[in-house]
N, C-alpha and C positions, 0 to 999 in steps of 0.2 A: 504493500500500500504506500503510496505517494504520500508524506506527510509535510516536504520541505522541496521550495522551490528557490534554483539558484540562477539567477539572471545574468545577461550582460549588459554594459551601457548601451554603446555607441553602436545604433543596426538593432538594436532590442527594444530598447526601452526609448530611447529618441534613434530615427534616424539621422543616417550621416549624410550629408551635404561632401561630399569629398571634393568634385570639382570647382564649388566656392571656396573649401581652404587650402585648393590649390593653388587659385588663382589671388586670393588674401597672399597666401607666402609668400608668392612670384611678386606681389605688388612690393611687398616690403625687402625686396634685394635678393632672395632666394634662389640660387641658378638651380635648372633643373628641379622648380619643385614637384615637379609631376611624379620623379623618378625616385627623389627622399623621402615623400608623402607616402606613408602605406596607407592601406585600409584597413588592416589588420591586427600588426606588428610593427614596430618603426623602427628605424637604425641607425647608428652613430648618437650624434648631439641629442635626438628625439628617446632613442632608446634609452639613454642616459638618464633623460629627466624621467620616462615612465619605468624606470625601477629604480628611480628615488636615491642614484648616484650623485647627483647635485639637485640644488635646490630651484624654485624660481629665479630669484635675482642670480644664480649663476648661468642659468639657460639664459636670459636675457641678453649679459654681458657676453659671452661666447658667439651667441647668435648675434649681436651690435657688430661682433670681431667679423663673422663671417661674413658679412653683406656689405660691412663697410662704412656702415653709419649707426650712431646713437639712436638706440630704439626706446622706447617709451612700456613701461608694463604696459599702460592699458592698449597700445600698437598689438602685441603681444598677443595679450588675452585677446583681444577682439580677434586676430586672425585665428587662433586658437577656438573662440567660439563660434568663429562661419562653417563649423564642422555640422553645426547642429542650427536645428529653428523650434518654433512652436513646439512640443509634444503631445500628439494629439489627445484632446480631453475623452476620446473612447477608450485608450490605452491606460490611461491615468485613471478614470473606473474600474478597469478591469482588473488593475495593480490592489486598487483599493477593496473588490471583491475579494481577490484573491486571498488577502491580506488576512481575511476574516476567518480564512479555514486552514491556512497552512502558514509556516513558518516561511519566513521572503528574507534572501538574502541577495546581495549583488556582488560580483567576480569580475573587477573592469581592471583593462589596462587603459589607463589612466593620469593625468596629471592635477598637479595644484592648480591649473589657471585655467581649465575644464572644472573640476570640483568646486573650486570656488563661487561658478554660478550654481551647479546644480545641489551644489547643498544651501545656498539662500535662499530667500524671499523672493529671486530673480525666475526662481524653476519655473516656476507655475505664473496661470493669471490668478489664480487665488491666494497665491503665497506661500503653499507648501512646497518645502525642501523635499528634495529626495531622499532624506534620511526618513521623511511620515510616511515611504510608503515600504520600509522591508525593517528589518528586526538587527539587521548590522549590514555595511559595508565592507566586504574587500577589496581596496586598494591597490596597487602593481606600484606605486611610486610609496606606499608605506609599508607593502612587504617585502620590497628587494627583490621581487621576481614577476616576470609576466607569463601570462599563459602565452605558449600552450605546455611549457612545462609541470609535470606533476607536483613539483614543490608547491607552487602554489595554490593547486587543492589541495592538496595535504594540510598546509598550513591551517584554510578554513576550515577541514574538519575536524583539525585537533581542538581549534579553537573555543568551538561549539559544539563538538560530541555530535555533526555530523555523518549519520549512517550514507553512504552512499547509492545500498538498497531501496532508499526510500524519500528519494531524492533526483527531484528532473532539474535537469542543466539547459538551458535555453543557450544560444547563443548563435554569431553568423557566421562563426569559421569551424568553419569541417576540421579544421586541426585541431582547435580546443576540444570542439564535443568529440572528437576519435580519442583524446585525451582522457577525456571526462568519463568515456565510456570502458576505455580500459581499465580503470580505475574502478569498476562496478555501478557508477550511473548511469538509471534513464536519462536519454538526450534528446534533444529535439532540436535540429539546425531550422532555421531562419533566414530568408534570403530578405538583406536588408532591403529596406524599403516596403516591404511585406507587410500588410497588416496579419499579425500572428493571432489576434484574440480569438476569435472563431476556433482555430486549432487546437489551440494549448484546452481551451474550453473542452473542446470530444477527445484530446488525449488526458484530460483528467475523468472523463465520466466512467 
């Protein structure tokens, strides 16, 4: 029996915008941002900051060094947040249904200047963070590792006395849920941009 559901952000829970923050990077000096930019996974400077190797103002100043000019956090974050837009308010019910019968957690690779909107009063039009809609957060930039390594399921189930029996993994990349599933979770892949609700809905009944 399904007791505990464990999400992704970016392609889950909001859609990602990639060609806007590609074209955000490219504005701010970024050569080749098409080719740095994952969807997925990210590498070098990017990798860095989503397993929480350096901090924001160090990605800042690194990234000012790369392009050639003094960059501005809120430069930053703003390119950083054209990844995402709205989240739709069916999604956001469904999260909240959900909420009511099963334990909700989230497993993002992730950064501070992404987080920073979706855990304020910014998430929503009503004003709830995305911390009101799951019971904990995991982090890739507070745990020192990003999926789709094992360590960092591991990590969330020691955490929480996470059974993996009884536990679905949502997520967009076939690499983490291949991950999540070798590891004894139900999974369910997600082609971003997809409205999932309907699904998850008759794979829980």
């Amino acid at each position: 029996m399904i007791r505990n559901l464990v999400f992704d952000f970016g392609g889950v829970v909001v859609d990602i915008y990639w060609e806007d923050a590609v074209k955000e990077f490219a504005r701010l000096g970024l050569p080749n941002a098409s080719q740095v930019i994952d969807r997925y996974k990210q590498n070098g400077l990017f990798l860095e900051l989503e397993e929480g190797k350096i901090n924001a103002e160090t990605f800042i100043a690194r990234f000012s060094q790369m392009v050639g000019r003094t960059l501005t956090h809120d430069e930053v974050e703003a390119a950083w947040l054209s990844f995402f837009k709205t989240v739709p308010d069916a999604r956001l019910k469904m999260l909240e249904e959900l909420h009511r019968k099963y334990r909700m957690y989230l497993l993002s690779n992730t950064n501070p200047f992404v987080m920073g909107w979706a855990r304020s009063s910014r998430f929503t039009p009503s004003g709830k963070s995305l911390d009101y809609y799951f019971d904990k957060l995991f982090l890739s930039y507070q745990l020192g590792v990003t999926k789709p390594s094992p360590q960092i399921f591991r990590q969330m189930m020691a955490d929480v006395q996470l059974s993996p029996e009884e536990t679905l993994f949502i997520d967009d990349g076939k690499a983490n849920t291949d991950t999540a599933r070798s590891l004894g979770f139900a999974t369910l892949t997600v082609n971003s941009g997809d409205e999932w609700t309907e699904t998850i809905a008759s794979v829980l009944r």
